[in-house]
N, C-alpha and C positions, 0 to 999 in steps of 0.2 A: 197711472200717468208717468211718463217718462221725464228722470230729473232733470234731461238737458238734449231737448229734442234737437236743438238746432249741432249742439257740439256731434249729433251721433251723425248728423248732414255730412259734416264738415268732414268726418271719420271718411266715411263712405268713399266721398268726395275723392278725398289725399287718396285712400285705396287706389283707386279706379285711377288715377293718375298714376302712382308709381304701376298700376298695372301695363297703362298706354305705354310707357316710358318704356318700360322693361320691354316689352314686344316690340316698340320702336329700335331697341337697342340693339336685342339679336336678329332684327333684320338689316340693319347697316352692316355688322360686324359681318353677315352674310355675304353679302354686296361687295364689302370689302374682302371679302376672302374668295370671292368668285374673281374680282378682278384681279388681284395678286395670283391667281392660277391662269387668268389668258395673258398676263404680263407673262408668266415662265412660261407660258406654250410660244407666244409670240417672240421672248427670247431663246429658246431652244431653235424653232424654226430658222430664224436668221444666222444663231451661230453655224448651224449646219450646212446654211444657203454658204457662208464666206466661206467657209470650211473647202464647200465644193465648189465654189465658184470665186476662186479668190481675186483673180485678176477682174472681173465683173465687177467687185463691190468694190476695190478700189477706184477702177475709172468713175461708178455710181458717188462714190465721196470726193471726188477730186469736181463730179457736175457739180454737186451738191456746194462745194466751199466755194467754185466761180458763181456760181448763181448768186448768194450769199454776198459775195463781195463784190459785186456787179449792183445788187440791189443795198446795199449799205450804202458803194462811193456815190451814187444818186440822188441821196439825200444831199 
């Protein structure tokens, strides 16, 4: 007969949790490091786009702030 059936429960139990935990963990960290790599694709992309098109992405920021302050003095 086992001295403390319910404590070897409760062992198991915690196991199986820090297991879920751990697997939950390095699949976030994943997640997270997938998307910190389409952030640098996405900012290479763009640096390269002003790069070569510089007059383009300035007139594109200059829509971008009257839009911006069109929709703010409306309020």
């Amino acid at each position: 007969m086992a001295a403390n059936p319910e404590g070897m429960g409760s062992e198991r139990t915690a196991s199986r949790v820090s297991d879920v935990m751990s697997t939950m963990k390095e699949a976030a960290q994943e997640k997270v490091e997938q998307g910190r790599a389409k952030v640098r694709q996405l900012t290479n992309g763009l640096e390269t786009s002003v790069q070569e098109q510089p007059m383009r992405a300035v007139l594109i920021a200059l829509g971008i702030g009257f839009l911006a302050g069109y929709l703010i003095r409306r309020r």
